[in-house]
matplotlib code that plots the C-alpha trace (Angstrom):
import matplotlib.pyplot as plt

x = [-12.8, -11.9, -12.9, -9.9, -6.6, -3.7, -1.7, 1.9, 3.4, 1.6, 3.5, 2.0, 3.8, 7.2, 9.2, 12.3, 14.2, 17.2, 16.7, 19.5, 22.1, 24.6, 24.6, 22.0, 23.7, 22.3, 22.5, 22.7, 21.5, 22.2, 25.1, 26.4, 22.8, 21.1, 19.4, 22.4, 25.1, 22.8, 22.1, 25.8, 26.4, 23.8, 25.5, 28.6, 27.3, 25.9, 28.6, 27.5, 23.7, 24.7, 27.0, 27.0, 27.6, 27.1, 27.0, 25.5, 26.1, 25.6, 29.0, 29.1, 31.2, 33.7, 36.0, 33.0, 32.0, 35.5, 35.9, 32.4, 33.3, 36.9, 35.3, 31.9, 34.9, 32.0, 32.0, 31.2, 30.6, 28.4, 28.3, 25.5, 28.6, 30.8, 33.0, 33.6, 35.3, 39.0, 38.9, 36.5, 39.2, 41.8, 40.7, 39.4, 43.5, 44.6, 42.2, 43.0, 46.4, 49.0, 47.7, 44.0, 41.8, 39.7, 35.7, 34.1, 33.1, 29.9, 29.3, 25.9, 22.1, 21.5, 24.7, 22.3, 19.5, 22.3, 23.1, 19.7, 19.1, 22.6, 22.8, 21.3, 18.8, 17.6, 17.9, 18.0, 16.5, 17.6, 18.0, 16.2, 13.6, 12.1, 15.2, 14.8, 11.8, 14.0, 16.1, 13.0, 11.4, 14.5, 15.1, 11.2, 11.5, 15.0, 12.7, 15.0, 13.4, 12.9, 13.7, 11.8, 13.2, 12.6, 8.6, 8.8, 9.2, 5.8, 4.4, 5.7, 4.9, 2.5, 0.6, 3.9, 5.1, 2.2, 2.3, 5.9, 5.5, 4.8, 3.2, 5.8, 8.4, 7.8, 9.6, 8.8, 11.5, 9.9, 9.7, 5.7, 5.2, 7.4, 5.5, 2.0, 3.7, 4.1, 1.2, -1.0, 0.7, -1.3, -4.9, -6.5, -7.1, -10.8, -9.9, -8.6, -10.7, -8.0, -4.5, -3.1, 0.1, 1.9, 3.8, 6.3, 4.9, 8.0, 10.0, 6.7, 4.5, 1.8, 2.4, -0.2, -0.2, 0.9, 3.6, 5.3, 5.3, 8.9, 10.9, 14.5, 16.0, 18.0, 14.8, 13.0, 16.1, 16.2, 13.7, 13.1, 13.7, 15.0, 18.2, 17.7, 19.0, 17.9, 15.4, 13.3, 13.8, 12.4, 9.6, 9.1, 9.1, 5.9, 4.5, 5.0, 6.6, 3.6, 1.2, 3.4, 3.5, -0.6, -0.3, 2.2, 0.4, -2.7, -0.6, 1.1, -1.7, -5.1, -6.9, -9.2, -7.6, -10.4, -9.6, -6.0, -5.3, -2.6, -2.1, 0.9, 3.2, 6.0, 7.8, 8.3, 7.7, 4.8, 5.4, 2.5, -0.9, -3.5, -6.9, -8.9, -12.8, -13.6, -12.3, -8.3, -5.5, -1.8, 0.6, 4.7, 7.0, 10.7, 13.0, 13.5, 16.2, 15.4, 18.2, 14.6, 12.6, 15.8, 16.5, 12.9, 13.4, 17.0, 16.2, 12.4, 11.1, 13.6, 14.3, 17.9, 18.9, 19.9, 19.0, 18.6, 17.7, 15.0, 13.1, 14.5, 11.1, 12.7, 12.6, 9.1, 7.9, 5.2, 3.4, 1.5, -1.0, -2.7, -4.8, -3.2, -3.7, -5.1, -4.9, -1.1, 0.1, -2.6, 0.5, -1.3, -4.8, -3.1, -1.5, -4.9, -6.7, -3.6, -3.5, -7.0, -6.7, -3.9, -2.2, 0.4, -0.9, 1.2, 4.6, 3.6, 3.2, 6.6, 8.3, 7.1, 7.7, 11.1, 11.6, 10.2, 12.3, 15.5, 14.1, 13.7, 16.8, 18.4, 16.4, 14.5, 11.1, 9.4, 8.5, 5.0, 5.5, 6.8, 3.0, 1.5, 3.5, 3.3, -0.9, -0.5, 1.0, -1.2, -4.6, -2.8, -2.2, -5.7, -7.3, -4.5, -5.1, -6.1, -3.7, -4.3, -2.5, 0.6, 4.1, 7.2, 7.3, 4.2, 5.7, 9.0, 7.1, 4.4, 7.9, 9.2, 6.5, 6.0, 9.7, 9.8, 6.4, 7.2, 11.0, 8.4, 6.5, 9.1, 11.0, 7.9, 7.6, 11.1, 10.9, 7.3, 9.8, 12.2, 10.0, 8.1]
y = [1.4, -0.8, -4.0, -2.7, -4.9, -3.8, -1.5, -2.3, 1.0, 1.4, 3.7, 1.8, -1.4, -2.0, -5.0, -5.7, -8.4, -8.0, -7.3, -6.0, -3.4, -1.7, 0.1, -0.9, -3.0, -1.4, -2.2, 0.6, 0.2, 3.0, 4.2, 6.9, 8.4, 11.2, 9.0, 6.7, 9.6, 11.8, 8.2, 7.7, 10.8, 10.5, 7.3, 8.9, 11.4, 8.6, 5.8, 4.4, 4.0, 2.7, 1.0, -0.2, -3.5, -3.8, -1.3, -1.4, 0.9, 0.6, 1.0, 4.4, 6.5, 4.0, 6.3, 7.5, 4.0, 2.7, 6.1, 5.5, 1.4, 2.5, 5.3, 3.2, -0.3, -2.1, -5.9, -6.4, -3.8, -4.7, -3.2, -4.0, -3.8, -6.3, -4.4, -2.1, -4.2, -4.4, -0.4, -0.8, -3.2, -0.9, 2.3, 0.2, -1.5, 2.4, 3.1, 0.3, -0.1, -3.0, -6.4, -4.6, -7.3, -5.7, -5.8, -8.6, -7.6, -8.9, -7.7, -8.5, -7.4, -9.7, -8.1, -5.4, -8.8, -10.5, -7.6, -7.0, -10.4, -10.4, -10.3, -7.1, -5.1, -2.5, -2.5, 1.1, 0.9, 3.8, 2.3, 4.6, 2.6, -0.2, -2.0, -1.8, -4.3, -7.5, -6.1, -4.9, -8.4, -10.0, -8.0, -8.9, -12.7, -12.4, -11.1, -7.6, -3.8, -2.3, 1.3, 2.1, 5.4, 2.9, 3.9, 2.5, -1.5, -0.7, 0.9, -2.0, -4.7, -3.7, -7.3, -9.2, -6.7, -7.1, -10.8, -10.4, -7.7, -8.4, -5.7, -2.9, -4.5, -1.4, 2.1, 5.0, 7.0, 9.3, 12.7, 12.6, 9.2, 9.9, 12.8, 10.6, 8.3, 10.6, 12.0, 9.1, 8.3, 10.8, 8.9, 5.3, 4.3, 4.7, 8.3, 9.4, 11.0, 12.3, 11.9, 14.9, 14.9, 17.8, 18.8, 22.0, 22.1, 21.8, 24.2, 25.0, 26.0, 28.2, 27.7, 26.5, 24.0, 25.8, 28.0, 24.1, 23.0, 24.8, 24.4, 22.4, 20.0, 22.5, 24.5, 20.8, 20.2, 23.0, 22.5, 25.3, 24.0, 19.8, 18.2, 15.1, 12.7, 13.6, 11.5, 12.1, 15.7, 15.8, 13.2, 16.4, 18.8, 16.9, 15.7, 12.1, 11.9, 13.2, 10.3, 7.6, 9.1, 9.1, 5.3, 4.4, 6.2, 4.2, 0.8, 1.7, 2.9, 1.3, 4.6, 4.2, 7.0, 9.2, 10.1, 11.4, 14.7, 16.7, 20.5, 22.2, 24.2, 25.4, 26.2, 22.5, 23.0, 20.9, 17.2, 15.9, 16.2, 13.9, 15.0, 13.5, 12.8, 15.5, 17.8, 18.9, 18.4, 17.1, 18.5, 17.9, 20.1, 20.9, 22.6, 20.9, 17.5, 14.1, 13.1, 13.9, 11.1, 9.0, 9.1, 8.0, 5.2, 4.1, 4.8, 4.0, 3.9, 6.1, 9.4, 10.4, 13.9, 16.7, 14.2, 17.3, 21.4, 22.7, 26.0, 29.5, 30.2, 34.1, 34.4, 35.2, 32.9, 32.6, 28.6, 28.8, 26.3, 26.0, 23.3, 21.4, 21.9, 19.3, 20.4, 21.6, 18.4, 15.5, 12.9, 12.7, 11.8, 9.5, 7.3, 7.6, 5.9, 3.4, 2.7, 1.8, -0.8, -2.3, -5.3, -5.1, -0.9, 0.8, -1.4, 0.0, 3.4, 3.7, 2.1, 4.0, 6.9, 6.0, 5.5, 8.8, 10.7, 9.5, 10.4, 14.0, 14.1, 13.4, 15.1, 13.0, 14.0, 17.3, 18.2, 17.7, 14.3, 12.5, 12.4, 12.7, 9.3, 7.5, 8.4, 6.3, 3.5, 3.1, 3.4, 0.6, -1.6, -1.9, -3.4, -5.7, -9.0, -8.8, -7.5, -10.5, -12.9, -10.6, -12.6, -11.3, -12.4, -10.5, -7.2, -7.8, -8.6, -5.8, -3.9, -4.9, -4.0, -0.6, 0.6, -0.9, 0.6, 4.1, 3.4, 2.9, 6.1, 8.2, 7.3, 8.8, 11.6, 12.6, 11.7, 13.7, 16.8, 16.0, 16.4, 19.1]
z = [25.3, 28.2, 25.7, 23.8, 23.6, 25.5, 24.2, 22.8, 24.9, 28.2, 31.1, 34.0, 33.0, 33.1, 31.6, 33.1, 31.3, 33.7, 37.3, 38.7, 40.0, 37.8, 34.9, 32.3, 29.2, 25.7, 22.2, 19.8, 16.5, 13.7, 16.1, 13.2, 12.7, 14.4, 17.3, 18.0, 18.2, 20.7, 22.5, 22.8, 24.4, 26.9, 27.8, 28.2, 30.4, 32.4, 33.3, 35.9, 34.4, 31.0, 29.7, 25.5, 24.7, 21.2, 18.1, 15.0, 11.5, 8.0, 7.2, 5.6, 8.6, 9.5, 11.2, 13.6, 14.3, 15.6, 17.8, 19.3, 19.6, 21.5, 23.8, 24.8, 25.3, 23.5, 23.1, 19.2, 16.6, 13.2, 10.0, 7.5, 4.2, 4.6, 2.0, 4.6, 7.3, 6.5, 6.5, 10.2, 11.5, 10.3, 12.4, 15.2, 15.3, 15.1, 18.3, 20.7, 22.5, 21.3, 22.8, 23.6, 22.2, 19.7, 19.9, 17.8, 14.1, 12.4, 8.6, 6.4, 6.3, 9.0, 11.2, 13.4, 13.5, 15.5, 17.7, 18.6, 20.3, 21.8, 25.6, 27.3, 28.9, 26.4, 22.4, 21.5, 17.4, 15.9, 12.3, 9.3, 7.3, 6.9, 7.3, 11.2, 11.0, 11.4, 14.4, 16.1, 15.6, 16.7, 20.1, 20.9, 20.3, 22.7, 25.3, 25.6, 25.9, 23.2, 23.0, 19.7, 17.2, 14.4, 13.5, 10.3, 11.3, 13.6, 11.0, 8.1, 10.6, 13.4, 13.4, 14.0, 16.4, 18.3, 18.9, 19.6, 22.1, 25.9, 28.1, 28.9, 26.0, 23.6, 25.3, 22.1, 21.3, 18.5, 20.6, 19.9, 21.1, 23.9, 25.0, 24.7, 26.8, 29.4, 29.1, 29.5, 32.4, 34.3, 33.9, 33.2, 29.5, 29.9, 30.8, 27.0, 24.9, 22.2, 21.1, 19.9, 18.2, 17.4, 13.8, 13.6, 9.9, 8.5, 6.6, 4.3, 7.2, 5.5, 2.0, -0.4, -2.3, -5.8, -3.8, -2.8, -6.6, -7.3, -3.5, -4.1, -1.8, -0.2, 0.8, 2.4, 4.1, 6.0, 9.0, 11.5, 14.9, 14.5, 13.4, 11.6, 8.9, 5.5, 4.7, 8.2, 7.3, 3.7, 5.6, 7.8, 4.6, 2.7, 6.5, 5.7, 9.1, 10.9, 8.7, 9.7, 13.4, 13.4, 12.6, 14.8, 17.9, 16.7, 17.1, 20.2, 22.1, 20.3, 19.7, 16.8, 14.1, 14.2, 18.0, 16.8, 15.7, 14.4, 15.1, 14.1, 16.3, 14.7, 18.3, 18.5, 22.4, 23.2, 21.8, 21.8, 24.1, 25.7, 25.9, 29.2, 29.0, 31.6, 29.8, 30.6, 28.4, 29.4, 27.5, 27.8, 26.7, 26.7, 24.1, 20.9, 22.2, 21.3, 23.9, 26.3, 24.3, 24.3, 28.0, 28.5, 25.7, 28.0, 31.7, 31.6, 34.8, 35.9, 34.8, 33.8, 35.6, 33.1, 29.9, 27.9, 28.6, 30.5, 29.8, 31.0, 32.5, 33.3, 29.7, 28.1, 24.6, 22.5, 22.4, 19.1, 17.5, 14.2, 12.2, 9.6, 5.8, 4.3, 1.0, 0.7, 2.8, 2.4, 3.2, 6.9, 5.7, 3.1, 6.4, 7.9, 4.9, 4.7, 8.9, 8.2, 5.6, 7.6, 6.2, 3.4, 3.1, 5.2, 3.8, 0.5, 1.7, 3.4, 0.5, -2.0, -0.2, 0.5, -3.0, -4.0, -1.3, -3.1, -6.3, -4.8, -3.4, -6.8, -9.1, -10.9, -8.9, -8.0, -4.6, -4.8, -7.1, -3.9, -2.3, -5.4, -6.7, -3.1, -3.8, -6.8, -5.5, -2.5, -4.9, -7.3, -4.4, -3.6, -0.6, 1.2, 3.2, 6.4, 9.3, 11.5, 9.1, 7.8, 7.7, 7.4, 3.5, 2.6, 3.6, 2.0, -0.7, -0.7, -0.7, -3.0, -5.6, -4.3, -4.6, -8.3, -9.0, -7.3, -10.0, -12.7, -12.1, -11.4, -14.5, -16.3, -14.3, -15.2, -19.0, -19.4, -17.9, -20.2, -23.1, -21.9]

ax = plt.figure().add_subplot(projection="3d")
ax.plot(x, y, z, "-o")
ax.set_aspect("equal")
plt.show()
């Protein structure tokens, strides 16, 4: 184990682009989602520890964007639809006082790549998808933290984020990966035996497989104990989110797959655990608040007072755990057998899955179609290239085929329904 290479998040090292005093300058990317509007009020919260430089959107709440732009006095706001930016400039002229210069506006796919090597301490990627690979790639190369929410560009691009990364770069944001983090901090590498990552179960927790064939949208967006964007949330619903997490967790930390486990514990308490060789288990645990995993991602070494709600201890709970069903979710043991094969595998298994989740969320796929369809993909894909030589073109490429190819099966799916 100690012949291992290092891994990409390690809390003994810390890289600090920007010595200094002050507050820490951050970059927000996805500012409007889940992770950048929770982020944004932990900065608030905390003047004089950070202070947002830069924002980054797609485009689709303007109104929130210029509000958060005015409040946090940032210095340029992007937006990745440029059709949106008369309407941006609009509400951001309606915000600022006459003769208050306004921030800068950048518009395009490349707008949050520009932001993310801009001048700070700490990129905060909380962009959804695959998307967030060029940003992440782009805040390495420019030498800044990276606090990482963005699981999917590790999981897309793990080879080129790793020769990017330098010891310490990579701060996980993903509750789970912030809680290993922790966690390992208590004991040497050659000290871990097991990673253990935790899984609420989802809104489906103990159903079989048959009794998941007829649940709506409405039913896999309603998880029990986290509030998240859509598409995480339906991720959560067929445990997509959990495969993708076993991966990641396997890039971060260089733990062969078959020393990571998933139990689920639909309290959502314990984050994730790390079991020692002699024996004992370090769990952390707090209520359900990813503005805890974010503080980490933001303040690392430090830790940011009141970041998010402690446990009433007075109050007696219940701390359950059960092993995971296999056979109603096999999305986890999918990711395994993908992480394994490396290379172009894992960009074809997010991408197909992100084109089966829209399906789902418009109609035109089942519940159980969306694994059963990402299965497909993944088995016609075959054995990739090797990991070591990945570029950025093969995975936009290996994209590319698995969302047309995921269209292509879904089309049928639907039409077979039709008929029948």
């Amino acid at each position: 184990m100690t012949d291992a290479p290092a891994p990409l998040a390690d809390p003994h090292l810390v890289y600090d682009p920007v010595a200094g005093d002050g507050p820490k300058d951050v970059v927000i990317l996805g500012s409007t989602g889940s992770i950048g509007t929770q982020a944004i009020d932990l900065v608030l919260r905390n003047p004089g520890r950070f202070q947002v430089t830069a924002l980054s959107a797609n485009g689709g709440r303007v109104a929130l964007l210029a509000e958060q732009a005015h409040r946090l006095r940032v210095r340029t706001v992007a937006v990745a639809r440029e059709d949106v930016v008369p309407e941006l400039r609009e509400a951001l002229t309606a915000r600022y006082g006459a003769g208050e210069p306004l921030p800068e506006i950048l518009a395009g796919p490349d707008a949050a790549t520009q932001v993310a090597a801009s001048d700070c301490h700490t990129v905060l990627n909380g962009i959804t998808g695959s998307i967030g690979l060029a940003p992440t790639l782009a805040a390495l190369e420019a030498g800044r933290t990276l606090a990482l929410a963005n699981k999917e560009s590790l999981i897309v691009g793990g080879p080129l984020v790793k020769a990017l990364a330098k010891p310490g770069q990579i701060i996980p944001v993903d509750s789970e990966h912030a809680a290993l983090f922790q966690a390992l901090a208590a004991g040497t590498r050659a000290d871990v035996r097991k990673l253990v990552v935790t899984a609420s179960g989802g809104p489906f927790r103990g159903r079989t497989r048959q009794g998941l064939a007829a649940v709506t949208v409405e039913d896999a967006l309603a998880h029990p104990t986290w509030a998240m964007g859509p598409v995480i949330t339906i991720n959560s619903a067929t445990l997509v989110n959990k495969g993708l997490e076993v991966i990641e967790a396997h890039l971060l930390y260089d733990i062969p797959f078959d020393r990571i486990e998933v139990v689920v514990h639909p309290q959502s308490y314990v984050h994730s655990m790390v079991e020692f060789t002699d024996g004992s288990t370090l769990a952390q645990a707090t209520p359900p608040d990813m503005r805890g995993p974010i503080a980490i991602g933001l303040g690392w070494p430090e830790r940011v007072p009141d970041a998010a709600p402690a446990f009433d201890w007075s109050k007696a709970s219940t701390w359950e755990f059960f092993p995971l069903d296999d056979e109603a979710f096999p999305s986890v043991n999918l990711a395994r057998h993908v992480g394994e094969l490396a290379g172009t595998a894992p960009a074809v298994f997010n991408a197909a899955n992100e084109e089966c989740v829209e399906a789902f969320r418009t109609g035109a796929l089942p519940f159980l179609g969306i694994i059963d369809t990402v299965t497909r993909v993944v088995e016609e894909h075959g054995t990739p290239a090797a990991g070591t030589s990945l570029t950025v073109p093969d995975v936009l490429e290996a994209e590319t085929w698995a969302r047309a190819r995921a269209r292509e099966l879904t089309a049928r799916t639907a039409s077979a329904e039709a008929r029948a």
